[in-house]
C-alpha positions, -999 to 999 in steps of 0.1 A, spaced: 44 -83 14 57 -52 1 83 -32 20 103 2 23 133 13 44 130 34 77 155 35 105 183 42 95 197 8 98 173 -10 77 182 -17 40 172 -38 15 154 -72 25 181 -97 17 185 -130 3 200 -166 17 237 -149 10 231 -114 18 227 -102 -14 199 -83 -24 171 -106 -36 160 -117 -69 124 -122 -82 101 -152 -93 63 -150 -103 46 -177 -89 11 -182 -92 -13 -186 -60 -43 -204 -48 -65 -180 -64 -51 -179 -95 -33 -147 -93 4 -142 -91 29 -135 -66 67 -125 -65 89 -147 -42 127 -145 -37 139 -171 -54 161 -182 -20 121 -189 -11 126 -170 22 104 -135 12 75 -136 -6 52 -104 -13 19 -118 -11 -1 -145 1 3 -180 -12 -31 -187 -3 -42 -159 -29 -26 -127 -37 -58 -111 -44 -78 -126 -20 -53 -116 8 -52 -79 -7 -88 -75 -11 -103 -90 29 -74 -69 47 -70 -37 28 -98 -33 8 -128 -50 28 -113 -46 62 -94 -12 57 -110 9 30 -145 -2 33 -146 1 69 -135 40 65 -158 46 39 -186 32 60 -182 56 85 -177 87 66 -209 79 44 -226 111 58 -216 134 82 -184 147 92 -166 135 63 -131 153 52 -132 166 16 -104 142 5 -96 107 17 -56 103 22 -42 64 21 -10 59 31 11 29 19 37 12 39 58 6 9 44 2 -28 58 -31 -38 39 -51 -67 15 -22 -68 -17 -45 -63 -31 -25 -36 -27 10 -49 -44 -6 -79 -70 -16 -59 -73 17 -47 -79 31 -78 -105 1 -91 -122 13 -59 -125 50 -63 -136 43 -103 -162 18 -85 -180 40 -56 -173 76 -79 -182 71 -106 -157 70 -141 -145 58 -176 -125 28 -175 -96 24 -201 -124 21 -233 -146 48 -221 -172 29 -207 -190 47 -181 -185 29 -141 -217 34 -122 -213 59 -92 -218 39 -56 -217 70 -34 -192 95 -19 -193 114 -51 -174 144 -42 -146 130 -20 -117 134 -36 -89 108 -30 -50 103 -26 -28 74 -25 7 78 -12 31 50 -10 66 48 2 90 28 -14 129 28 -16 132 -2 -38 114 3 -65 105 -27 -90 111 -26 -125 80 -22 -144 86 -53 -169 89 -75 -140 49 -58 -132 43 -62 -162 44 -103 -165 19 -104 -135 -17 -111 -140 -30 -87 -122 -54 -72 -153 -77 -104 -153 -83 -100 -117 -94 -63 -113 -117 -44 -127 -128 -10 -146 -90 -10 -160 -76 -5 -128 -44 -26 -130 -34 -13 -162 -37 25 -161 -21 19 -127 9 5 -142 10 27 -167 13 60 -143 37 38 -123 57 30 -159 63 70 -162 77 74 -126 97 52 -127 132 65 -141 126 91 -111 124 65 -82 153 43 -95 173 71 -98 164 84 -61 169 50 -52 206 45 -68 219 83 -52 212 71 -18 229 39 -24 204 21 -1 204 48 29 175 72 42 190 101 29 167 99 -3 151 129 -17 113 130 -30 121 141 -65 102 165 -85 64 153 -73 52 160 -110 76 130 -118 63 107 -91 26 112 -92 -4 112 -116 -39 125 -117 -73 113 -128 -103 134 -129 -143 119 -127 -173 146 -128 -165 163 -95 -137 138 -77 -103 136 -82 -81 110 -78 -41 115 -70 -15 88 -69 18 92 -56 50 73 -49 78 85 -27 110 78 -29 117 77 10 116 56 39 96 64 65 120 82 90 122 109 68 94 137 81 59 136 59 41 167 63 4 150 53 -16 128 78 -35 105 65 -71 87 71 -60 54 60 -30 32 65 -19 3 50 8 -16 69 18 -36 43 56 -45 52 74 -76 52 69 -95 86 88 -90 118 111 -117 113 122 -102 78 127 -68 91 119 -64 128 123 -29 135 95 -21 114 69 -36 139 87 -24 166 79 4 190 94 36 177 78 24 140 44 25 157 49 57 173 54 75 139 25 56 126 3 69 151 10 110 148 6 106 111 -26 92 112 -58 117 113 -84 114 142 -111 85 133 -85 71 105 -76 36 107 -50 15 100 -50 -19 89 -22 -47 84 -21 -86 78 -2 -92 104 -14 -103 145 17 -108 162 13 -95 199 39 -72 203 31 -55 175 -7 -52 189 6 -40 223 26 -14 209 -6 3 190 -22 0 220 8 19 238 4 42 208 -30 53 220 -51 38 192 -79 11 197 -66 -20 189 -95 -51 168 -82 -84 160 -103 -96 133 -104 -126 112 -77 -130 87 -77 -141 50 -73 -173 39 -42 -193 54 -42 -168 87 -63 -168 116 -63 -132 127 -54 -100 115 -49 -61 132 -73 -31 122 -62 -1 145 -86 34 147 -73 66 159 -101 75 188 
């Protein structure tokens, strides 16, 4: 899973000795990679298929299921996701494979991507992260043979030029909350399609620090409670919940019940659904 700081006693995931945690690529049942500590105790993604995981909770359960319900009426003029920490960068990836899929773009060689609707929403993508990943470790995945319309690689690309600003955020606060957002022309680009515009951002925050946007769409995509517990805990959830936008949802991989009861506490309506392969269940959590 891919993580980010945010009390201000949570740091760093850390390994078997306490140290922070070193990186193996290891492929998964579908065929596409994964990074696991090489202690074996964190991995970011699902064994049972990186892809496969990202794509039922986040994309299919999470994305689609906003998209569905915005298709006419009453739909905002942009569509803000929210990332619980940027890790490998597969799902902001997938974000952008899905806005060139429903808008309407050129992939990477200039071949047009049929439209598929929602042609003038404009979309954002924000992620927190405080541990950034070097881009040459991203770099060995396989991520390109698995998405589509150039997604993966003009992804990493943006994510290439931001990232001398987030490690350098990241080594000033020396592994506290006290890390600034940098210039936001460092840590963001834009795409433009006909009439839609697409922004990606990463910040270089945890999520303590005060966010001024709310967002439609959240993806809790954290390591699990027993890596870091506080981020499934109550207070967590509470800041979850006032940053998400009436009708927005929020979906995560995870089921565990105490986690459920405190969205429910938080005020939002609370779906167990099924899970991807190698879990039963998972969360999806809407904003009423």
């Amino acid at each position: 899973m891919a993580y980010f700081a945010t009390m201000l006693e949570i740091g760093e995931p850390k390994g078997m000795n306490g140290a922070p945690p070193t990186w193996e690529i290891i492929p998964t049942t579908d065929g596409s990679h994964t990074l696991v500590s090489k202690d074996g105790l964190l991995t970011f993604h699902s064994r049972h298929g990186a892809i496969t995981e990202s794509r039922h909770v986040f994309e299919q359960m999470g994305l689609d299921c906003w998209l569905a319900a915005h298709a006419h009426a009453h739909a905002p003029t942009t569509l803000r996701v929210l990332e619980m920490g940027l890790g490998t960068g597969l799902n902001a990836a997938l974000v952008l494979e899905g806005w060139r899929r429903r808008l309407g773009s050129k992939s990477k060689n200039g071949d047009d991507i049929p439209s598929s609707g929602h042609g003038s929403l404009n979309w954002s993508y924000t992620a927190l992260e405080t541990y950034p990943l070097d881009p040459l470790l991203l770099e060995k995945l396989n991520y390109e043979a698995h998405l589509h319309h150039g997604a993966w690689e003009d992804w990493l690309a943006g994510y290439r030029a931001m990232y001398p600003t987030l490690l350098e955020a990241s080594h000033q606060s020396g592994g506290s909350e006290c890390v600034g957002e940098g210039p936001e022309e460092n840590t963001s680009f834009r795409m433009q399609s006909k009439e839609s515009r697409m922004v990606m951002k990463v910040r270089p925050q945890g999520w303590v620090q005060p966010l001024e946007e709310t967002f439609d769409l959240i993806f809790y995509d954290a390591f699990g409670p027993s890596a870091q517990p506080e981020l499934w805990g109550e207070q967590a959830v509470t800041l979850l919940a006032q940053r998400l936008n009436k009708g927005g949802v929020m979906v995560t991989y995870s089921a565990q019940g105490a986690f459920r009861r405190h969205l429910l506490q938080a005020g939002l309506l609370v779906e167990r659904l099924p899970g991807p392969p190698g879990k039963r269940e998972m969360l999806r959590a809407v904003k009423g």
